[in-house]
C-alpha positions in Angstrom: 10.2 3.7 -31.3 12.4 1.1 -30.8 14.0 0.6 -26.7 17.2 1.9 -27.1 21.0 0.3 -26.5 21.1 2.3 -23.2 17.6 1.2 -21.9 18.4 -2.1 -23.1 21.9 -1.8 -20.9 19.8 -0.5 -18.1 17.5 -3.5 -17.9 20.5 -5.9 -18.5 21.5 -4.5 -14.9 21.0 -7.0 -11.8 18.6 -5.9 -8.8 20.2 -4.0 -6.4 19.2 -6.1 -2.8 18.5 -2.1 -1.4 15.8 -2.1 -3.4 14.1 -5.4 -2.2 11.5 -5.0 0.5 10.2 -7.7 2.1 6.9 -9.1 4.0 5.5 -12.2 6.3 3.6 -14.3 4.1 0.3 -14.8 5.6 -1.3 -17.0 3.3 0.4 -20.0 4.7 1.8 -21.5 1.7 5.1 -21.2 0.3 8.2 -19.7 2.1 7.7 -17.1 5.2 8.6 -14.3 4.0 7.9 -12.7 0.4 10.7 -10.3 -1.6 8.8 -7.6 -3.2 9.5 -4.0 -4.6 7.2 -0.8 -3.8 5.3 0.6 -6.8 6.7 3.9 -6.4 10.4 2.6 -6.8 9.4 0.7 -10.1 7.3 4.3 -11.4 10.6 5.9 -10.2 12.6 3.7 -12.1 10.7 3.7 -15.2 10.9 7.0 -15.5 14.2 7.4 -14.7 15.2 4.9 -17.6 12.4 5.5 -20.0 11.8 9.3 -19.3 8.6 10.6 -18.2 6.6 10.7 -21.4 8.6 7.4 -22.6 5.8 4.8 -21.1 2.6 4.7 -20.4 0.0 2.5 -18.9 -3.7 1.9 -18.6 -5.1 -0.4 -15.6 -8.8 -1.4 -15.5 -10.3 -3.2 -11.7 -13.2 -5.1 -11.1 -14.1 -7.0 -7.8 -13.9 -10.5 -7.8 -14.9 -11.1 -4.8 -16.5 -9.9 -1.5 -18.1 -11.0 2.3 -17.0 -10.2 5.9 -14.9 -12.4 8.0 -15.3 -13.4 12.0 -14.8 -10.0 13.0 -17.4 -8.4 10.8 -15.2 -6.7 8.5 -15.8 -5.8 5.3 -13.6 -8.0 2.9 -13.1 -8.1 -1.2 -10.9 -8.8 -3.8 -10.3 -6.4 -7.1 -8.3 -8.3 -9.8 -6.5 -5.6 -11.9 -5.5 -5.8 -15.8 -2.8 -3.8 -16.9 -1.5 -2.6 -20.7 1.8 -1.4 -20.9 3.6 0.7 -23.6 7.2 1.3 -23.9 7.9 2.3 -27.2 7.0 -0.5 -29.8 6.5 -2.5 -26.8 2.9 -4.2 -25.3 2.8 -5.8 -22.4 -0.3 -7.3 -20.7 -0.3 -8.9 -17.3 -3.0 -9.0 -14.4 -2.6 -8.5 -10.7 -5.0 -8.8 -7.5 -5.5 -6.3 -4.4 -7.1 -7.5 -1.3 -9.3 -5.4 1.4 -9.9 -5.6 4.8 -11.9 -2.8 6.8 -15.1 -2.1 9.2 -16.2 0.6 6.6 -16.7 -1.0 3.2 -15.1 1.9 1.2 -12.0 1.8 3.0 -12.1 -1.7 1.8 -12.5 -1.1 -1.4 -10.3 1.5 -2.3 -7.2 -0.8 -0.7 -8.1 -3.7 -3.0 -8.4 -1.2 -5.7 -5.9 0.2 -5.7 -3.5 -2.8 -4.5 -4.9 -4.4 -7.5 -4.0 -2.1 -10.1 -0.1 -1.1 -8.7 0.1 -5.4 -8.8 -0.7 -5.4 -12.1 1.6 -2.7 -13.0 4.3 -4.5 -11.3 3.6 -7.0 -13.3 4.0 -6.1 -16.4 6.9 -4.0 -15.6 8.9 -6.9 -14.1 8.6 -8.1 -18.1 10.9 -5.9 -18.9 14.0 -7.3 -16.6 15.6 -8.2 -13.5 16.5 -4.8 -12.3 12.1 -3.8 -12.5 11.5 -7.1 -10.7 11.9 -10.1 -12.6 14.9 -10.5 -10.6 12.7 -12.0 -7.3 11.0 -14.6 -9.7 14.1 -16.8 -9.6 13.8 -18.7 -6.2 18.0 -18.4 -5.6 17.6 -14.7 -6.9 20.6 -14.8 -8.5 20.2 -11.6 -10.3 19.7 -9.7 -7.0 23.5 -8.4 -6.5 25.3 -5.5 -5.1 26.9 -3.6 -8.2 30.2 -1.6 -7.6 29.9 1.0 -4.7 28.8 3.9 -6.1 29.5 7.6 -4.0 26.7 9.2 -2.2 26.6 12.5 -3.4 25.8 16.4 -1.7 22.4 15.9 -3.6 21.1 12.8 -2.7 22.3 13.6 1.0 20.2 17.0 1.1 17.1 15.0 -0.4 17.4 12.7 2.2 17.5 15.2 4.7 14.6 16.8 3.3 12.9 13.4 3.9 13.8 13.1 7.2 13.2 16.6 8.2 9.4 16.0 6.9 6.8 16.4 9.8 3.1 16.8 7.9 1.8 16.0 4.4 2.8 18.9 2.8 6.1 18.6 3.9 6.8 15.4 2.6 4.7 16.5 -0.9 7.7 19.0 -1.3 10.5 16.1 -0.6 8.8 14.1 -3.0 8.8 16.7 -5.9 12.4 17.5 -4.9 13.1 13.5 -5.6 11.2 13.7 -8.9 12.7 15.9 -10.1 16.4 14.5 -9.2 15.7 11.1 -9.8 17.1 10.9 -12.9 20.4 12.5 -11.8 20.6 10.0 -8.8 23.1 7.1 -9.3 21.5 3.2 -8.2 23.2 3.3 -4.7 21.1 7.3 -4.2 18.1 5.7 -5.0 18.1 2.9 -3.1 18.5 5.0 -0.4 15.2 7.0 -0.9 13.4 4.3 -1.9 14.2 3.1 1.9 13.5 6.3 3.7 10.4 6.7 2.2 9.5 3.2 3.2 10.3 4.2 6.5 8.3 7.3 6.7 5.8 5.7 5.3 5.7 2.7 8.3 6.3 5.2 10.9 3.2 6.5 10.2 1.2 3.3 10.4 1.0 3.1 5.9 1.0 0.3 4.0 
């Protein structure tokens, strides 16, 4: 099944600047800070152009690499390979996670899994500027503002719902409520989710 006129519109689309996160670079190379986009906004946005049985993925990790540093923590690196299908489409690309813990599984599990939503990133990003490819131009001229679009009695009750969520059950229930809405949500709604759940997500210490 070929991608279709309005997926292809879709990923003709520039990257909305609400949707770019950003972090220091501590690797010491290259600019300070790093653009990036969370892996639940690209899974979001995926399914919202795709549909949810429209895609699909498989991701395979392996460690690469492991020690402990000066302060006795455990420390590895998993390198992820991805496969990604969208329609009569393939697309391969690799990605790396890194861990850093005292308890060797805690380690793990972060490079693991860092490694395998890199990857997925990757290979999304293949697909056009507004999944990512966008912050692989260094002038990012493809990350724009598009025309102001309303916010609407929906999105504002889902991101009260957000807000409002205290424990891990609460915030399970906001995220089915986006789910399920996310593909009635206009660019400028789900920007704004994206970013609440980034915050709710630092203001309790998560990566």
């Amino acid at each position: 099944m070929a991608i279709t006129k309005e997926q292809q519109a879709e990923l003709s689309k520039a990257l909305s600047p609400n949707a770019v996160a950003t972090r220091k670079n501590s690797d010491g190379d290259g600019p300070a800070e790093l653009s990036y986009l969370h892996g639940h906004y690209v899974i979001r946005e995926m399914n919202r152009i795709f549909g949810h049985g429209g895609w699909s993925y498989r991701v395979t990790v392996a460690k690469e690499w492991d020690g402990t540093n000066e302060k006795g923590n455990f420390v590895c690196t998993y390198l992820g390979r991805c496969v990604l299908t969208v329609g009569d489409c393939v697309i391969e690309d690799v990605g790396a996670g890194q861990g850093n813990s005292k308890r060797p599984s805690a380690a793990i599990e972060k490079a693991a899994k860092e490694a395998a939503t890199d990857a997925l990133k990757r290979c999304c990003k293949t697909l056009g500027d507004p999944l990512g490819l966008a912050l692989y131009d260094k002038e990012q001229a493809h990350v724009a503002d598009a025309a102001p679009e309303p916010i609407g009695p929906k999105a504002k009750a889902l991101l009260a719902q957000m807000e409002a969520a205290q424990d891990t059950k609460a915030k399970l229930a906001a995220d089915n409520a986006c789910r399920e809405a996310w593909g009635k949500l206009n660019a400028a709604e789900r920007a704004l989710i994206n970013e609440a759940e980034s915050h709710w997500r630092k203001s309790r210490g998560e990566v």
